[in-house]
mmCIF entry with sequence, helices, sheets and N, C-alpha, C, O atoms, coordinates in Angstrom:
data_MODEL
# 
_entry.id   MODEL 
# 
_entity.id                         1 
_entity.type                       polymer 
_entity.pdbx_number_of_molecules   1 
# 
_entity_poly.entity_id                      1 
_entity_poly.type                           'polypeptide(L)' 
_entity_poly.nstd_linkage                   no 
_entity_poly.nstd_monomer                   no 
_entity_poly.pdbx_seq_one_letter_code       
;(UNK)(UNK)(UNK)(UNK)(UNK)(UNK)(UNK)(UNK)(UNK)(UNK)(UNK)(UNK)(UNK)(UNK)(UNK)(UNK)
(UNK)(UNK)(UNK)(UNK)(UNK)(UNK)(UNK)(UNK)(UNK)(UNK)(UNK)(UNK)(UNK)(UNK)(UNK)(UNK)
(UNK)(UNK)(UNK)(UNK)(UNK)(UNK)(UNK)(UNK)(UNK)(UNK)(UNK)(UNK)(UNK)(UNK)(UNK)(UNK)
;
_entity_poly.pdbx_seq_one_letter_code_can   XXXXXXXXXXXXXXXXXXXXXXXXXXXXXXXXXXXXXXXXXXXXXXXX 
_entity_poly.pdbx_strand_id                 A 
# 
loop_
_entity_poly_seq.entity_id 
_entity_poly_seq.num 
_entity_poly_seq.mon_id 
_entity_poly_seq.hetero 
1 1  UNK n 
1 2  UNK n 
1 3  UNK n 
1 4  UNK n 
1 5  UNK n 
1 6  UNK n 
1 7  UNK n 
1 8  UNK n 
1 9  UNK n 
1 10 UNK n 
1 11 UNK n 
1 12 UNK n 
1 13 UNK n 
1 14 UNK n 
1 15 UNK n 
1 16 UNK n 
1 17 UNK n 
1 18 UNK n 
1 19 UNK n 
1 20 UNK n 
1 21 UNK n 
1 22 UNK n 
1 23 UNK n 
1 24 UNK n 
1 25 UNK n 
1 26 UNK n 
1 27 UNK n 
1 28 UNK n 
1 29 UNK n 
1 30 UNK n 
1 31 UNK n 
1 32 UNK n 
1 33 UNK n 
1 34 UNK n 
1 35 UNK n 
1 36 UNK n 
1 37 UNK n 
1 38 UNK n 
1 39 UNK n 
1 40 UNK n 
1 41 UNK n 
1 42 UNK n 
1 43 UNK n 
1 44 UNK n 
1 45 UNK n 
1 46 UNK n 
1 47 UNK n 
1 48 UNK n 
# 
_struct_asym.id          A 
_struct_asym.entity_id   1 
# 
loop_
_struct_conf.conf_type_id 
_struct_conf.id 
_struct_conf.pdbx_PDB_helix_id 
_struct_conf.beg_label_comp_id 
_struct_conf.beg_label_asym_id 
_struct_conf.beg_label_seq_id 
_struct_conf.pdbx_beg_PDB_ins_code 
_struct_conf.end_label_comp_id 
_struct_conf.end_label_asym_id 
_struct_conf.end_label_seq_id 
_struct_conf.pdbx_end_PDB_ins_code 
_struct_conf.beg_auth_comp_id 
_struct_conf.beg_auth_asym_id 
_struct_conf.beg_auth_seq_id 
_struct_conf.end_auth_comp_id 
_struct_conf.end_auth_asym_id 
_struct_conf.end_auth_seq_id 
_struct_conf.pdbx_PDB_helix_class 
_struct_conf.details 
_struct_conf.pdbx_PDB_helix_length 
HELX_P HELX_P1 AA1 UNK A 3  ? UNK A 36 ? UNK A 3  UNK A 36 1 ? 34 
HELX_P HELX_P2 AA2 UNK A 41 ? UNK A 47 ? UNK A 41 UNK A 47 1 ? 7  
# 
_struct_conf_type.id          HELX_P 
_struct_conf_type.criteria    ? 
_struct_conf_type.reference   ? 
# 
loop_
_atom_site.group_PDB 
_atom_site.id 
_atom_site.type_symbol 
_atom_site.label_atom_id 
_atom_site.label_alt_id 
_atom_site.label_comp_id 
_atom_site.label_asym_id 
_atom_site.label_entity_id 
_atom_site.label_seq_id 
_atom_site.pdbx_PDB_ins_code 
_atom_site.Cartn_x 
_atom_site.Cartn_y 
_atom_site.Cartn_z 
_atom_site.occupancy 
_atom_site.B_iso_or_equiv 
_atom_site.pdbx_formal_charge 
_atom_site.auth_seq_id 
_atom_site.auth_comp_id 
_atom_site.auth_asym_id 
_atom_site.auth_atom_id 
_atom_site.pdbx_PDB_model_num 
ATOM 1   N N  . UNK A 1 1  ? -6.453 -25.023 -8.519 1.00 0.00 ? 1  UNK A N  1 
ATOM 2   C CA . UNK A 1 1  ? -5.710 -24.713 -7.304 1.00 0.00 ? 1  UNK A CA 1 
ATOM 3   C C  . UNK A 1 1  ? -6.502 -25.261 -6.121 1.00 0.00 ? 1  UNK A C  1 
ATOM 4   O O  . UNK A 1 1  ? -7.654 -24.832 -6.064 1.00 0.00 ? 1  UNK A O  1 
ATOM 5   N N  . UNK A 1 2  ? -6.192 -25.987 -5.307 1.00 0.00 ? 2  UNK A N  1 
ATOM 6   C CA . UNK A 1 2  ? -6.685 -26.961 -4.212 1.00 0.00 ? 2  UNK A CA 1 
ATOM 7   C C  . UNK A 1 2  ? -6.322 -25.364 -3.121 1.00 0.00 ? 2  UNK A C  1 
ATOM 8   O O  . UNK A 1 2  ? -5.947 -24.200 -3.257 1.00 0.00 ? 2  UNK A O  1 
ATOM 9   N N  . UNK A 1 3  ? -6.735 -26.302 -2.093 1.00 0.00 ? 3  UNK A N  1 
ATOM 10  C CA . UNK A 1 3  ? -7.594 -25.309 -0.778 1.00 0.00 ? 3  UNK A CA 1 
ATOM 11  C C  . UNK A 1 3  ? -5.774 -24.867 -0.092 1.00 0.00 ? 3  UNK A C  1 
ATOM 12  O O  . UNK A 1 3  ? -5.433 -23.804 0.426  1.00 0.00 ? 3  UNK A O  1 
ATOM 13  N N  . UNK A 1 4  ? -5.217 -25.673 -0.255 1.00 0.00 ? 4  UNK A N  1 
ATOM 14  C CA . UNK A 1 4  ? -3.551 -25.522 0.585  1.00 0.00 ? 4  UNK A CA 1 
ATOM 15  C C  . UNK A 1 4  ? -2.933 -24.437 0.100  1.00 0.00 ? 4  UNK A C  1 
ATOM 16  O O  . UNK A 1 4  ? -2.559 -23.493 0.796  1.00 0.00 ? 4  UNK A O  1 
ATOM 17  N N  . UNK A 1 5  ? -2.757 -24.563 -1.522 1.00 0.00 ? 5  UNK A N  1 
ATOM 18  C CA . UNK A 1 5  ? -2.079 -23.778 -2.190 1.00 0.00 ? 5  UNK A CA 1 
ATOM 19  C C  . UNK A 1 5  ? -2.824 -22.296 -2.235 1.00 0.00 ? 5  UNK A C  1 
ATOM 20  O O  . UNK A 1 5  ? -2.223 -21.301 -1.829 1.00 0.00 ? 5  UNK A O  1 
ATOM 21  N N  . UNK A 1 6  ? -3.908 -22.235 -2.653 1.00 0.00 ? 6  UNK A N  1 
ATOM 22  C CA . UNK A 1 6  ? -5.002 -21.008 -2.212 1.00 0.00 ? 6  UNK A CA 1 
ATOM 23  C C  . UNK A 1 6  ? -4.554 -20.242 -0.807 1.00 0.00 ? 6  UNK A C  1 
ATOM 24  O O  . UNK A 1 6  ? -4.291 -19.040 -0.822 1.00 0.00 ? 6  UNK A O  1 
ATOM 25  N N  . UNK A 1 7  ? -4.486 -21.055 0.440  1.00 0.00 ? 7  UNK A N  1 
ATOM 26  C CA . UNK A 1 7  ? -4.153 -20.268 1.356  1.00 0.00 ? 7  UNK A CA 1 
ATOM 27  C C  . UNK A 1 7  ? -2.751 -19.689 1.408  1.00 0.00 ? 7  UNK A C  1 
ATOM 28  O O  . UNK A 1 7  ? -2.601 -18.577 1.914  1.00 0.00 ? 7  UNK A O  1 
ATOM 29  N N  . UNK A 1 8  ? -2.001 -20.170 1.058  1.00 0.00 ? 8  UNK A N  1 
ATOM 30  C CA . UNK A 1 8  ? -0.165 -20.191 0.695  1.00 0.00 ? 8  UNK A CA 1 
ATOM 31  C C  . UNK A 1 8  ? -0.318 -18.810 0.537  1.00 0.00 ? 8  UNK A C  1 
ATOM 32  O O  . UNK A 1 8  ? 0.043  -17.925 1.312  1.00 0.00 ? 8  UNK A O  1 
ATOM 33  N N  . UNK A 1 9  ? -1.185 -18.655 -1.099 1.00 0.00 ? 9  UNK A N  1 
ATOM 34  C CA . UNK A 1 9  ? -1.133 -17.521 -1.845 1.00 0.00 ? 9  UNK A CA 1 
ATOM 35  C C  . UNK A 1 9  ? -2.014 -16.304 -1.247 1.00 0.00 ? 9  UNK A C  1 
ATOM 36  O O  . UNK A 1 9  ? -1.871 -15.167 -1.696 1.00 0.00 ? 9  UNK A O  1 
ATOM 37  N N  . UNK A 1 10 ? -2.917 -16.591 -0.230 1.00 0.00 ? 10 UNK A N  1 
ATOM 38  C CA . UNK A 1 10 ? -3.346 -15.044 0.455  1.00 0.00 ? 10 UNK A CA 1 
ATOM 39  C C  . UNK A 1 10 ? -2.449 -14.977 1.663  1.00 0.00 ? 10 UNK A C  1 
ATOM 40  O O  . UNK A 1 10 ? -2.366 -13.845 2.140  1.00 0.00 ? 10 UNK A O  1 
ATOM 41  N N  . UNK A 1 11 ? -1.899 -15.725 2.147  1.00 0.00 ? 11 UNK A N  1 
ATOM 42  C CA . UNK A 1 11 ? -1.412 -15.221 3.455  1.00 0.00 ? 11 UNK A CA 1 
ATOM 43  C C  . UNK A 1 11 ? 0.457  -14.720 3.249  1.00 0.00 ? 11 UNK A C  1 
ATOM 44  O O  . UNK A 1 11 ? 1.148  -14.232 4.143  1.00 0.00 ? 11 UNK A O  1 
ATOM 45  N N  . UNK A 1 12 ? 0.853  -14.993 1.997  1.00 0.00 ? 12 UNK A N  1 
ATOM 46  C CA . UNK A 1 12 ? 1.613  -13.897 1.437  1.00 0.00 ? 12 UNK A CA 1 
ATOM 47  C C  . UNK A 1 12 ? 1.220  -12.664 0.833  1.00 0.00 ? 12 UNK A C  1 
ATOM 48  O O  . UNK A 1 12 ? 1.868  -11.618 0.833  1.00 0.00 ? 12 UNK A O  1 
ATOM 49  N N  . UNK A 1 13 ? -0.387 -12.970 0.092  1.00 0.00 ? 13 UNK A N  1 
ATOM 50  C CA . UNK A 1 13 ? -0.403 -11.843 -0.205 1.00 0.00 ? 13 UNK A CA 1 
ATOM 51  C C  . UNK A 1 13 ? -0.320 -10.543 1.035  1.00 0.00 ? 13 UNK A C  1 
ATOM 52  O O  . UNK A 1 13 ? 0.342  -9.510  1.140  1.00 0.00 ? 13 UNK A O  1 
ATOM 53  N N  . UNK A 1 14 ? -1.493 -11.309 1.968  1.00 0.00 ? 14 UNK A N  1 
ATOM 54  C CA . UNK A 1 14 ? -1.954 -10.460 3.309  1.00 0.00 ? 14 UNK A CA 1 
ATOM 55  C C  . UNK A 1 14 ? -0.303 -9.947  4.237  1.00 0.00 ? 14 UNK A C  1 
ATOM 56  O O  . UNK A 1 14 ? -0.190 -8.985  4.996  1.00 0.00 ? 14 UNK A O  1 
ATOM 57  N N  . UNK A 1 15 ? 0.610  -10.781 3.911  1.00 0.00 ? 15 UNK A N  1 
ATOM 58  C CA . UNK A 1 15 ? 2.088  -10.436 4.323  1.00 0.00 ? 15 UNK A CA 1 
ATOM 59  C C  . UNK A 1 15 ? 2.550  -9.085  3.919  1.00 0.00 ? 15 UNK A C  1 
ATOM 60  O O  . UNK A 1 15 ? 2.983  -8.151  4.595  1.00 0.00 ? 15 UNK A O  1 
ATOM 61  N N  . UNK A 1 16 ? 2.283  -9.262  2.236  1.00 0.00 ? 16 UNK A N  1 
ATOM 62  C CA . UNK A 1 16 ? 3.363  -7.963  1.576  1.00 0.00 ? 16 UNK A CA 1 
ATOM 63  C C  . UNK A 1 16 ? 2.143  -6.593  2.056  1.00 0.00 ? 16 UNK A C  1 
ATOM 64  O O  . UNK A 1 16 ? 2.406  -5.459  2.460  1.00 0.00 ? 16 UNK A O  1 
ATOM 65  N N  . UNK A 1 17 ? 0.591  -7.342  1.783  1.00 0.00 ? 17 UNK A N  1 
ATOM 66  C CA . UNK A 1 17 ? 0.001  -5.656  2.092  1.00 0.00 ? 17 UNK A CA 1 
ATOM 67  C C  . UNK A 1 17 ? 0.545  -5.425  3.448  1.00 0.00 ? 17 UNK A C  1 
ATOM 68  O O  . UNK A 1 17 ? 1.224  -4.410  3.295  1.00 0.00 ? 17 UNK A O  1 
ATOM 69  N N  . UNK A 1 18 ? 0.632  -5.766  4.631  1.00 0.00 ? 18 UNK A N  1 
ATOM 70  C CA . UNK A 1 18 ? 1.111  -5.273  6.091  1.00 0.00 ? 18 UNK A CA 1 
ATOM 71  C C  . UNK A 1 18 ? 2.076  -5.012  5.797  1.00 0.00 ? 18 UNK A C  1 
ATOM 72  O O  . UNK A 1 18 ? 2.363  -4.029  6.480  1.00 0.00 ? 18 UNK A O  1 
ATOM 73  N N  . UNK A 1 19 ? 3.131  -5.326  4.969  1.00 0.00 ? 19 UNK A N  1 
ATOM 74  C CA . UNK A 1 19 ? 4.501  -4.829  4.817  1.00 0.00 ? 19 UNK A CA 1 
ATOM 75  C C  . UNK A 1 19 ? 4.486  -3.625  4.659  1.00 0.00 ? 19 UNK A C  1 
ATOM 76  O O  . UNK A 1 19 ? 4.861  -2.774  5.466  1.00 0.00 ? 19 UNK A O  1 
ATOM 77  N N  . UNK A 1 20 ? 3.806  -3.382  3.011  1.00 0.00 ? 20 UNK A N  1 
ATOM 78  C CA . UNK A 1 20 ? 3.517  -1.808  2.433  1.00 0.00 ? 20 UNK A CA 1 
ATOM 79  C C  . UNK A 1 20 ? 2.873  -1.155  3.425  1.00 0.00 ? 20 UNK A C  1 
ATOM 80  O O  . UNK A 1 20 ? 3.587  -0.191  3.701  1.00 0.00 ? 20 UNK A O  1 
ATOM 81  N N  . UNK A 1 21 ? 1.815  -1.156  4.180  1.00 0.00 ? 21 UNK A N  1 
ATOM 82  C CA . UNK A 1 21 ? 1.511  -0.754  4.763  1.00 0.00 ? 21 UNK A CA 1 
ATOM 83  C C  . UNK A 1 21 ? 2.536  0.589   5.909  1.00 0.00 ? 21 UNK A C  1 
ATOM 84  O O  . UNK A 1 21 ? 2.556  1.812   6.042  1.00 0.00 ? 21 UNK A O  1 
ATOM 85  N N  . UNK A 1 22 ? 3.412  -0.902  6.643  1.00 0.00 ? 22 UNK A N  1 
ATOM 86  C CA . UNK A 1 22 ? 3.916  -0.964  7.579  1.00 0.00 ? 22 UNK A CA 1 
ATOM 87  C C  . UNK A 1 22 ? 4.990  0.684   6.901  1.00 0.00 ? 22 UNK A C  1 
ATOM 88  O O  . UNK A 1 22 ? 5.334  1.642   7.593  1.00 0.00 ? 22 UNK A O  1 
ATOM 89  N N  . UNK A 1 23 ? 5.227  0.497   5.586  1.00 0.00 ? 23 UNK A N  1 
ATOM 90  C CA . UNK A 1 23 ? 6.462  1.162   5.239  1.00 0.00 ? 23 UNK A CA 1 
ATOM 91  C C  . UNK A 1 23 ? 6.113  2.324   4.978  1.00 0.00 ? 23 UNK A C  1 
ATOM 92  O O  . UNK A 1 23 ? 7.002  3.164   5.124  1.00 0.00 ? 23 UNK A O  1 
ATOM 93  N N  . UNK A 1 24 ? 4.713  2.838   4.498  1.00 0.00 ? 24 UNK A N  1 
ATOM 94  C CA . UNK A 1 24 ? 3.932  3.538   4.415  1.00 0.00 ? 24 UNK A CA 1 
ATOM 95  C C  . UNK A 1 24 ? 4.470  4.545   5.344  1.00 0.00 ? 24 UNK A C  1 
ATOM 96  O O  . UNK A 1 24 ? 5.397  5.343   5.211  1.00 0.00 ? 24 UNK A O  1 
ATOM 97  N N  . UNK A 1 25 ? 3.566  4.285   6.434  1.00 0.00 ? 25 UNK A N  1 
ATOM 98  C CA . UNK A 1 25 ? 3.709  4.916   8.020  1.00 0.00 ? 25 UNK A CA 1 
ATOM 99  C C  . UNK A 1 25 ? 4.588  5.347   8.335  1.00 0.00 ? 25 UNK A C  1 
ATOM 100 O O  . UNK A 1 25 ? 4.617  6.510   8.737  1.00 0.00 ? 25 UNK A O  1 
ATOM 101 N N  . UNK A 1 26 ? 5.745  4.508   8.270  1.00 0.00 ? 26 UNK A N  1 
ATOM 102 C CA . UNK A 1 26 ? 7.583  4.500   8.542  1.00 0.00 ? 26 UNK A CA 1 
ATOM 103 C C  . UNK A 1 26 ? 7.491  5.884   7.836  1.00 0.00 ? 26 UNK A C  1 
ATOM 104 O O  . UNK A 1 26 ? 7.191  6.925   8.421  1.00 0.00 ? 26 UNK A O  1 
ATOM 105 N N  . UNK A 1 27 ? 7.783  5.780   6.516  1.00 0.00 ? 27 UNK A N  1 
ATOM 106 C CA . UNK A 1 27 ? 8.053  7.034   5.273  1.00 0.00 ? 27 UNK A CA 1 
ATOM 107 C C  . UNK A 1 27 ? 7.393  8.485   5.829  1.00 0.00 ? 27 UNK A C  1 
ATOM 108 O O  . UNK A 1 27 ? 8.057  9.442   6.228  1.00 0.00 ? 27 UNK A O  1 
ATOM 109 N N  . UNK A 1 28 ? 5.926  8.411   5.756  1.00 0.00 ? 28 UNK A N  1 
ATOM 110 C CA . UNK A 1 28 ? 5.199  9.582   6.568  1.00 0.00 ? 28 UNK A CA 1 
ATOM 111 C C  . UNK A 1 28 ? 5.870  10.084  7.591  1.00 0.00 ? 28 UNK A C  1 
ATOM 112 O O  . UNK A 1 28 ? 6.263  11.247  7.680  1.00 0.00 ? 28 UNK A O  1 
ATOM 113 N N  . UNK A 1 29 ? 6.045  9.038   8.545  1.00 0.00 ? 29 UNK A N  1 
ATOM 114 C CA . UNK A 1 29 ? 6.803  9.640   9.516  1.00 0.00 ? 29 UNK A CA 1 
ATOM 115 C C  . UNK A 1 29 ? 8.194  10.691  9.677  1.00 0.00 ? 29 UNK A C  1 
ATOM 116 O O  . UNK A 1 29 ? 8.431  11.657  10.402 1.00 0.00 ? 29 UNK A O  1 
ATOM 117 N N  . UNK A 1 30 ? 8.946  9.988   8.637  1.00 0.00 ? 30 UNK A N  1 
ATOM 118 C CA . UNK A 1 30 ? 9.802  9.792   8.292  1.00 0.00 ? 30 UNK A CA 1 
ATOM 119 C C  . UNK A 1 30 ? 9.913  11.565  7.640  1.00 0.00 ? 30 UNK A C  1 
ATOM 120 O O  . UNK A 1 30 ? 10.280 12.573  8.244  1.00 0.00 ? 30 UNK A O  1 
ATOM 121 N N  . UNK A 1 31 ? 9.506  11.434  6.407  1.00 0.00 ? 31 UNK A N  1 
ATOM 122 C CA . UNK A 1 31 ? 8.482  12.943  6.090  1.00 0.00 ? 31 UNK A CA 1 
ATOM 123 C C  . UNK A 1 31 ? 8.196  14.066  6.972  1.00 0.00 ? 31 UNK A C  1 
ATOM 124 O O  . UNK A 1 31 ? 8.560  15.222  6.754  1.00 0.00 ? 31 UNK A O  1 
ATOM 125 N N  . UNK A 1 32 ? 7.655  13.746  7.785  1.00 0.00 ? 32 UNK A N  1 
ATOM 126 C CA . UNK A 1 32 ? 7.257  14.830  8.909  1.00 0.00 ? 32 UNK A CA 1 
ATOM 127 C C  . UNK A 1 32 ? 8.179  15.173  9.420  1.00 0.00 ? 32 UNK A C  1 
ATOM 128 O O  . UNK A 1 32 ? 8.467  16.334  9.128  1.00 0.00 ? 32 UNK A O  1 
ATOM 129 N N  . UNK A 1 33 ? 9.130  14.487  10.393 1.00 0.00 ? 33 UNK A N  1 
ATOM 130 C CA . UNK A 1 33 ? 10.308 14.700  10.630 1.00 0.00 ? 33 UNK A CA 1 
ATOM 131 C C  . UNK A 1 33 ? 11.218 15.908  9.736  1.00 0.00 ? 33 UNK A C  1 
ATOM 132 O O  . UNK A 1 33 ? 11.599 17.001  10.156 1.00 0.00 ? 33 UNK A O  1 
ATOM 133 N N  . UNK A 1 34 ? 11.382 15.409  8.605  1.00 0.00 ? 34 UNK A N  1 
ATOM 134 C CA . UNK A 1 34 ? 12.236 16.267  7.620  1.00 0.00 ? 34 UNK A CA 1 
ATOM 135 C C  . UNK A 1 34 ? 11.482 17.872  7.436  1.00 0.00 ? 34 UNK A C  1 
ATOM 136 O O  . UNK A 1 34 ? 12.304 18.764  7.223  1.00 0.00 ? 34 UNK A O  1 
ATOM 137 N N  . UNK A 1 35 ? 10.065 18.296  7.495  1.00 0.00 ? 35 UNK A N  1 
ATOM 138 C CA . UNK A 1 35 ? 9.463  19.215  7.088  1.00 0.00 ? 35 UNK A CA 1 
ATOM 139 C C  . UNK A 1 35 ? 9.860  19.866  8.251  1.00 0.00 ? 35 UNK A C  1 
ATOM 140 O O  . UNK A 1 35 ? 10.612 20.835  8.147  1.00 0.00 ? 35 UNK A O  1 
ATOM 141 N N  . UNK A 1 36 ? 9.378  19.395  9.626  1.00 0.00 ? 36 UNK A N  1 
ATOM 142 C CA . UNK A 1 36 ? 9.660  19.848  10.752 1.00 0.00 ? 36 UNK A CA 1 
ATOM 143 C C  . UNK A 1 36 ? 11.064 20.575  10.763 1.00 0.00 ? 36 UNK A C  1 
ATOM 144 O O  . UNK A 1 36 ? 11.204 21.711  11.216 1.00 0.00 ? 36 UNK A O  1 
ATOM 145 N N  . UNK A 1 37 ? 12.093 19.820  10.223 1.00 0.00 ? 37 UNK A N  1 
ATOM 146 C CA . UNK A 1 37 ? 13.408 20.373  10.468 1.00 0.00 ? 37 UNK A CA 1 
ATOM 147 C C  . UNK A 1 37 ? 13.674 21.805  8.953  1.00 0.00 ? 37 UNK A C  1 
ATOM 148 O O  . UNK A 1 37 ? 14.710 22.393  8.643  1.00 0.00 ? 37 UNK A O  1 
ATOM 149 N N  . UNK A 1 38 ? 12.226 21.921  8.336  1.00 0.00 ? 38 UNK A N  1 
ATOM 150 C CA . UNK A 1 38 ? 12.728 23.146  7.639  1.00 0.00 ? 38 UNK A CA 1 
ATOM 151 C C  . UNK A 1 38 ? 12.508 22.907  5.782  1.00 0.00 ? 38 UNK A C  1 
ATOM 152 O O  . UNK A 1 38 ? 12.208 23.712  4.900  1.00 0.00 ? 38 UNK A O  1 
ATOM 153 N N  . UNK A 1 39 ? 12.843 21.310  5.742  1.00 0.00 ? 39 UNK A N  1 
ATOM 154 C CA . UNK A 1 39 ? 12.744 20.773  4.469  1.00 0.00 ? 39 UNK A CA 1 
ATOM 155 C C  . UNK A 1 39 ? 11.654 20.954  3.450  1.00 0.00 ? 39 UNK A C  1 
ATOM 156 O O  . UNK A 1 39 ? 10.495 20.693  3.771  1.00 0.00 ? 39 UNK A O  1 
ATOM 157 N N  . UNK A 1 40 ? 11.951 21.390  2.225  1.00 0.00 ? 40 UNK A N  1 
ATOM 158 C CA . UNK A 1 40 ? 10.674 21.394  1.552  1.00 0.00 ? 40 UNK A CA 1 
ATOM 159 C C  . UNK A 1 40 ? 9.875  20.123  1.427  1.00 0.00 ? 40 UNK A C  1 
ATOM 160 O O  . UNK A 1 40 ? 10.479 19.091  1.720  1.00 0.00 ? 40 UNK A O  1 
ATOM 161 N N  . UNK A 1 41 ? 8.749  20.030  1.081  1.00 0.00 ? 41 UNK A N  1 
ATOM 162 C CA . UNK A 1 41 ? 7.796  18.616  0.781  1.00 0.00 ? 41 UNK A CA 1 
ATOM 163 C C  . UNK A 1 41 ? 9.089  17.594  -0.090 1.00 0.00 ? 41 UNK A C  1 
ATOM 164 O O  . UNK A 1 41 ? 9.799  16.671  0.308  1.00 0.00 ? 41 UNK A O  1 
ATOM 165 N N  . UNK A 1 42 ? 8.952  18.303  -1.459 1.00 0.00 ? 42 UNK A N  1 
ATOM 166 C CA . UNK A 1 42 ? 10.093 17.468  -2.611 1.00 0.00 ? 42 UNK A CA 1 
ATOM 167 C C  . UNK A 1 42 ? 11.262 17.225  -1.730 1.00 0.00 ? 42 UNK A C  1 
ATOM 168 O O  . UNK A 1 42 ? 11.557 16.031  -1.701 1.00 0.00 ? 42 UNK A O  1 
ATOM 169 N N  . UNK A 1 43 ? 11.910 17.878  -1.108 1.00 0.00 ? 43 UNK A N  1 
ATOM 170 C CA . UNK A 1 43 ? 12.985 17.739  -0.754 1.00 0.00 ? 43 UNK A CA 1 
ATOM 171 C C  . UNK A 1 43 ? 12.953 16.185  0.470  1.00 0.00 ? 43 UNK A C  1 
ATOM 172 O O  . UNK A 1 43 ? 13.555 15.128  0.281  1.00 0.00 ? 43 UNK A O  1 
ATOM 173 N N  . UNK A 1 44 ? 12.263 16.457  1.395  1.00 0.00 ? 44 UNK A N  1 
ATOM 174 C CA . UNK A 1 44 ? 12.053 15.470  2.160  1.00 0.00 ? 44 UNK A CA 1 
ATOM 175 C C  . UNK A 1 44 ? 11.506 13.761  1.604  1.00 0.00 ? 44 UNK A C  1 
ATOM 176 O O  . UNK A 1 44 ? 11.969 12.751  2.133  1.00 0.00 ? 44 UNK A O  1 
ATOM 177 N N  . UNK A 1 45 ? 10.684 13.724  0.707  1.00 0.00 ? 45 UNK A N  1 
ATOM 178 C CA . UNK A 1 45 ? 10.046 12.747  -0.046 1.00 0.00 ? 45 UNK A CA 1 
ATOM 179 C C  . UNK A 1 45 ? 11.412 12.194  -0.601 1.00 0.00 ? 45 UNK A C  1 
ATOM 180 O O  . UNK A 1 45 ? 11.716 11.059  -0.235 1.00 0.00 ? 45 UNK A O  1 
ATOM 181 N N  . UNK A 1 46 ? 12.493 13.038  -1.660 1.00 0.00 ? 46 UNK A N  1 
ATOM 182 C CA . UNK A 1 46 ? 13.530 12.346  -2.206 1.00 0.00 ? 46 UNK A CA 1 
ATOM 183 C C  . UNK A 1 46 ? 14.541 12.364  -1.467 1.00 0.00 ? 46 UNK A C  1 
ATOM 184 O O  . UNK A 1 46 ? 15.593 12.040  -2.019 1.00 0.00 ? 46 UNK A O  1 
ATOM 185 N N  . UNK A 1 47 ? 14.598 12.743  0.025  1.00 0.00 ? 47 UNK A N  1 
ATOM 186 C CA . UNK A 1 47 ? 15.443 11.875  1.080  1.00 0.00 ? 47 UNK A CA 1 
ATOM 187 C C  . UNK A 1 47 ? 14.631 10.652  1.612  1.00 0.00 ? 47 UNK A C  1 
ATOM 188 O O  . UNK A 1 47 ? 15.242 9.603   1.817  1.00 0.00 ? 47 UNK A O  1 
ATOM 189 N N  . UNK A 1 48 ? 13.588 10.710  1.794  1.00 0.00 ? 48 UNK A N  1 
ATOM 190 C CA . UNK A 1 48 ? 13.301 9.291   1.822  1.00 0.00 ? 48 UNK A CA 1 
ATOM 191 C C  . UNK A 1 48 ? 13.126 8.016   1.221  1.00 0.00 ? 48 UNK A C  1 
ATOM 192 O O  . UNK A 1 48 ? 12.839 7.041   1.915  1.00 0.00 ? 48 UNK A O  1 
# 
């Protein structure tokens, strides 16, 4: 694998981790919200 294709392949990788990341946070949030309004843990997690 030459130096081009090498970078191709981390700067998608480095893409999807900020993605997960990104969705991570979203979800938590997302989570909190639902507990706040009363929701159990399970309950909120499998609405999100």
């Amino acid at each position: 694998m030459d130096a081009a294709q090498y970078q191709e392949f981390i700067f998608g990788m480095l893409f999807l981790e900020r993605a997960s990341d990104q969705f991570d946070e979203v979800r938590e949030r997302f989570i909190d919200r639902q507990l706040a309004l009363g929701r159990s843990r399970s309950e909120a997690e499998k609405i999100a």
